[in-house]
C-alpha positions in Angstrom: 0.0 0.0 0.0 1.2 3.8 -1.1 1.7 6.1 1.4 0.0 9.7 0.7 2.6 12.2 1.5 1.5 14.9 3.6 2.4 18.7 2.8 3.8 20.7 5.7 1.3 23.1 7.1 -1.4 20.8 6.3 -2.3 19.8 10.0 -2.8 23.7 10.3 -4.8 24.0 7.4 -7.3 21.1 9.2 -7.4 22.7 12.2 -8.9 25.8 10.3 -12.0 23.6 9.1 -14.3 25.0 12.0 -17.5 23.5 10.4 -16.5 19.7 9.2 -19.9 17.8 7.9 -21.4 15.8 11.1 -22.6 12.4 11.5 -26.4 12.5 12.8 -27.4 10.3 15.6 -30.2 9.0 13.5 -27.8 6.9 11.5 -30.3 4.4 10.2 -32.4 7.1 8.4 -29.1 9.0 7.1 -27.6 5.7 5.9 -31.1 4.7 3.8 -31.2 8.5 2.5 -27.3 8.6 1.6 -27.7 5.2 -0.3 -30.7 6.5 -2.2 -31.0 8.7 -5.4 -32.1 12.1 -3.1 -28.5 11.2 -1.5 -26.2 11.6 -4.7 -25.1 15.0 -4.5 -24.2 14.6 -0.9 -22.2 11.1 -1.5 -20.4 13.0 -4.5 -19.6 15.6 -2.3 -18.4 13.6 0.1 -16.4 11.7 -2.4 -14.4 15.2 -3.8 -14.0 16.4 0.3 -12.1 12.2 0.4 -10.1 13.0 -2.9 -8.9 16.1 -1.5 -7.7 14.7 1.7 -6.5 11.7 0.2 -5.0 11.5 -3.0 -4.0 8.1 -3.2 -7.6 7.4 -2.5 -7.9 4.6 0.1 -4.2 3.6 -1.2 -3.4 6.8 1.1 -1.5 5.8 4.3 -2.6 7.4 7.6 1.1 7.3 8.6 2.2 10.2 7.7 -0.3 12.3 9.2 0.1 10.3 12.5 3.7 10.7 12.3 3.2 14.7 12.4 0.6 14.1 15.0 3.0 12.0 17.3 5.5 15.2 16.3 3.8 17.7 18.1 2.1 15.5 21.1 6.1 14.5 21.9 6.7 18.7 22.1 3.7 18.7 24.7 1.2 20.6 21.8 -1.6 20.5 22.5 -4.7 20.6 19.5 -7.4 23.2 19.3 -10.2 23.3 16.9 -10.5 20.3 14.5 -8.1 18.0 16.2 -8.9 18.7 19.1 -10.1 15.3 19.8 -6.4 14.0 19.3 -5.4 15.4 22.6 -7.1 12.2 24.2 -4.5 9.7 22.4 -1.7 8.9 25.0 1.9 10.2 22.7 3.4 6.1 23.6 -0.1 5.5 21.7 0.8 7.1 18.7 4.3 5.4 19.0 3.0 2.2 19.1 0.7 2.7 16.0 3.7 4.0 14.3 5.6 1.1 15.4 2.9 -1.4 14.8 -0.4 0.0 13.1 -1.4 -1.6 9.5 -3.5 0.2 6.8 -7.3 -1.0 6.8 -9.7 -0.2 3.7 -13.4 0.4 4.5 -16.0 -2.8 4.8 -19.3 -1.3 2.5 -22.1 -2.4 4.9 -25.3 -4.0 2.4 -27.0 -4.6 6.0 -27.2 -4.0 9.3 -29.5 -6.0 12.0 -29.4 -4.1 14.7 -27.7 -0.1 15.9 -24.9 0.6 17.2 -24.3 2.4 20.5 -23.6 5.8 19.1 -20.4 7.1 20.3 -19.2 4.2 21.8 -17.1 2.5 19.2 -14.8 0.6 21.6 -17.4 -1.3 23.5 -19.4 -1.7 19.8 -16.0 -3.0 18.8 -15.4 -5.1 21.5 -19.7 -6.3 21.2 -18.8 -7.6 17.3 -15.8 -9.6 18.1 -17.2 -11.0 21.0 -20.5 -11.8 18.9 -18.7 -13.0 16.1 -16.7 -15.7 18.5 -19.7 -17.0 19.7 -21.1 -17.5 16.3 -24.1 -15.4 16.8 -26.3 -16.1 13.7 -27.2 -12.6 13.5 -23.9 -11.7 12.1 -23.3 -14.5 10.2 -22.4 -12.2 7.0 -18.8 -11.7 8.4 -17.0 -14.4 8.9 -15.2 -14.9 12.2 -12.7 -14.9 13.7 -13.5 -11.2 14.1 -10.6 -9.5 15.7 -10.6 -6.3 17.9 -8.9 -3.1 16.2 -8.4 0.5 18.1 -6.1 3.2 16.3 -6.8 6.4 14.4 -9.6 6.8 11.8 -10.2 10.6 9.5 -12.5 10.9 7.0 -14.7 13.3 5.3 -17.1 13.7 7.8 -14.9 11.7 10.7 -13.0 13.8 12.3 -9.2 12.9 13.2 -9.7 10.6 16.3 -8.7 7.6 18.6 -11.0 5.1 17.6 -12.2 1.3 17.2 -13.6 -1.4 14.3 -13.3 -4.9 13.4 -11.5 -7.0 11.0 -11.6 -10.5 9.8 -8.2 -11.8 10.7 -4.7 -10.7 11.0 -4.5 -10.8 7.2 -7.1 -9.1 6.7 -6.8 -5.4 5.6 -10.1 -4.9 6.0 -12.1 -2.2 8.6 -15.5 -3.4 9.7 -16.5 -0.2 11.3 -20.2 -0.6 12.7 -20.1 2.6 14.8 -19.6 4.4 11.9 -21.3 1.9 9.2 -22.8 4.8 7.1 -20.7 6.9 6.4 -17.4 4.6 6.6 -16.6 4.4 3.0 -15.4 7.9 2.9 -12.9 7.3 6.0 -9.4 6.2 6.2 -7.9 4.0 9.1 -4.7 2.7 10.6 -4.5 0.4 14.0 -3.3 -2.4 15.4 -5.7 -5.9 15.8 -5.9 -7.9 18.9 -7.7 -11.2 19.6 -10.6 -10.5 22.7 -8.0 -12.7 24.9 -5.2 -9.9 23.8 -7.3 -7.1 24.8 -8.7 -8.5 28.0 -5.1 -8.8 28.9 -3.8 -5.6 27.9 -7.1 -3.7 29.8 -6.9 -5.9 33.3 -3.2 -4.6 33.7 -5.3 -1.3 33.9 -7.9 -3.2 35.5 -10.5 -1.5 32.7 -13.7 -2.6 31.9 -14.0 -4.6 28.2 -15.2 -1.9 25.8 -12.4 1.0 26.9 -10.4 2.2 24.9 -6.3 1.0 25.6 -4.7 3.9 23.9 -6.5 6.3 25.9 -4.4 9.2 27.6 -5.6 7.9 30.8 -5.6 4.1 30.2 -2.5 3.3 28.8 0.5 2.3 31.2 4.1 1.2 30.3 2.8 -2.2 31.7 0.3 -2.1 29.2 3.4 -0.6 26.3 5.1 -3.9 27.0 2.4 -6.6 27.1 1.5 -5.6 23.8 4.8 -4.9 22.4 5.1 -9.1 24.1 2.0 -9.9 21.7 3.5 -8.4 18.2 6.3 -10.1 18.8 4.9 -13.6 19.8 3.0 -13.3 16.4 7.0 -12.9 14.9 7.8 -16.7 16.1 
């Protein structure tokens, strides 16, 4: 996968967007309207506000804009405005996603049997894979094992943010994002998957409840740095 080279000053330029498109609540009702004829000009808007973020198209690595991220959180920056949100990703975080994050492409949802919790996207995360392991029939479109993923996802209408999705295996380059199922195709994301026994181990070091988020400024620990550095690397043998 390309990497999309981003141009210095451009993280300024973002923070200068004070009125990004937002996601409604209602995303059942958005999502059929988007996916209908009354929605085209809005989904080819959406499309031109993707191609000017990201050139390469989903081809476009997220790396390089975490990298300048990671930059100014090490200097003790902290965002305003449109990244603003950023400011709750621990700087080790952003390290490890550096050191460890892979490139994921956006699942295009055709269905979806029940709502997610909105705003919640690590327990919703953490809800799929866990349904998924049990073989719950209700999800039997996506084939487990479904792993756990939590890194960084911008988009057109997503804002720059610490967030979690799904995905169908370790090979798997692919982001099943239910939190944000209708308007994912336009979003770009990079993380790191665990298994649910991975991520129950990594939390209880913290002794957080399944369903927070590890990367968190207040979460993550250097006991929690080196247990999943020890899981990356077990993967290596």
């Amino acid at each position: 996968m390309q990497s999309g080279r981003v141009r210095s000053g451009q993280l300024d330029r973002e923070e200068a967007m004070r009125r990004p498109v937002e996601i409604n609540i209602d995303q059942r009702t958005d999502w059929k309207w988007l996916m209908s004829a009354q929605g085209k000009n809005f989904r080819n808007l959406l499309s031109r506000r993707f191609a000017r973020k990201f050139p390469l198209g989903h081809d476009t690595s997220l790396r390089a804009f975490i990298e300048q991220v990671a930059g100014r959180r090490a200097r003790g920056e902290q965002f305003t405005g449109y990244l603003k949100i950023l400011n709750s990703v621990h700087p080790a975080g952003l390290r490890l996603l550096l050191e460890y994050g892979v490139d994921y492409v956006p699942y295009e949802w055709t269905t979806v049997p029940f709502e997610p919790r909105p705003r919640h996207c690590f327990e919703n995360a953490w809800l799929l894979a866990h349904l998924a392991m049990e073989n719950d029939r209700v999800w039997a479109a996506i084939p487990p094992p479904i792993l756990y993923v939590e890194g960084l996802a911008y988009g057109s209408i997503v804002r720059p943010m610490l967030h979690a999705w799904n995905t169908q295996g370790f090979g798997s380059r692919t982001a099943v994002d239910w939190t944000h199922y209708s308007v994912c195709p336009w979003s770009r994301y990079l993380g790191i998957p665990f298994t649910l026994d991975e991520y129950w181990s990594i939390c209880r070091l913290r002794n957080l409840e399944e369903g927070c988020a590890i990367f968190h400024k207040d979460h993550l620990t250097e006991r929690m740095i080196d247990r999943i550095a020890s899981i990356i690397d077990a993967r290596k043998q």
